[in-house]
C-alpha positions in Angstrom: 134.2 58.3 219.3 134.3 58.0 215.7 135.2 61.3 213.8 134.2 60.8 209.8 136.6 62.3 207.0 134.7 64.4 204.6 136.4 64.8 201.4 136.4 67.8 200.0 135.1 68.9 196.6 136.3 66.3 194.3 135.2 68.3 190.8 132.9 71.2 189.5 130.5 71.7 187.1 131.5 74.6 184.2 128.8 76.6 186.0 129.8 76.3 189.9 133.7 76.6 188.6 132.5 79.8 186.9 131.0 81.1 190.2 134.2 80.3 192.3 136.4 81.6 190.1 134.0 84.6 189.1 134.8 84.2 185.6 132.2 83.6 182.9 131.1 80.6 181.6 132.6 81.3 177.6 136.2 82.3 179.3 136.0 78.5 180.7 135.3 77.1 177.2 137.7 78.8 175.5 140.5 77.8 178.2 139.2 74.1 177.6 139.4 74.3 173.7 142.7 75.9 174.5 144.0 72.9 176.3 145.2 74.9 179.4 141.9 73.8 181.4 141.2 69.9 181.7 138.0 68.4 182.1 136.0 65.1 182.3 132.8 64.0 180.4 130.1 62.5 182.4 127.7 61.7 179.4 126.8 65.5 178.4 128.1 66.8 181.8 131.5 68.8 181.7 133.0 68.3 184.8 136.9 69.6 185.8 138.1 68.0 188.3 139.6 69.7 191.9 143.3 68.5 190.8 142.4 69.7 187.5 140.9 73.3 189.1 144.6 73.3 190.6 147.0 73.0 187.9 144.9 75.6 186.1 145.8 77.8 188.8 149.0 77.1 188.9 149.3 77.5 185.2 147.9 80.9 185.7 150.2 81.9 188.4 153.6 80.9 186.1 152.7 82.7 183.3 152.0 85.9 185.2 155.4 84.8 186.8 157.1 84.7 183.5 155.3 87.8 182.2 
């Protein structure tokens, strides 16, 4: 029997990162312009990456650490 490996999410769109993190859309932008949220261009598509999605959170979770 063969059993297939499916990936997870590999990035999101500002949109569906907005929805899972149930932020809105301008607090993504300005973490981006910020340079504490990484992203990719696809032509005009933003997309931030699942490691990307990771390290933000961790980012998040030192600072409230240090705080």
């Amino acid at each position: 029997m063969s059993q297939e490996h499916s990936p997870g999410r590999l990035g999101y769109s500002v949109a569906r990162f907005a929805e899972a993190m149930d932020i809105g859309r301008s607090t993504i932008y300005e973490e981006i312009r910020a340079g504490r949220l990484k992203v990719l261009k696809i032509g005009a598509r933003t997309i931030i990456t699942d490691t990307a999605a990771k390290n933000y959170l961790k980012l998040l979770a030192a600072e409230q650490a240090a705080a």
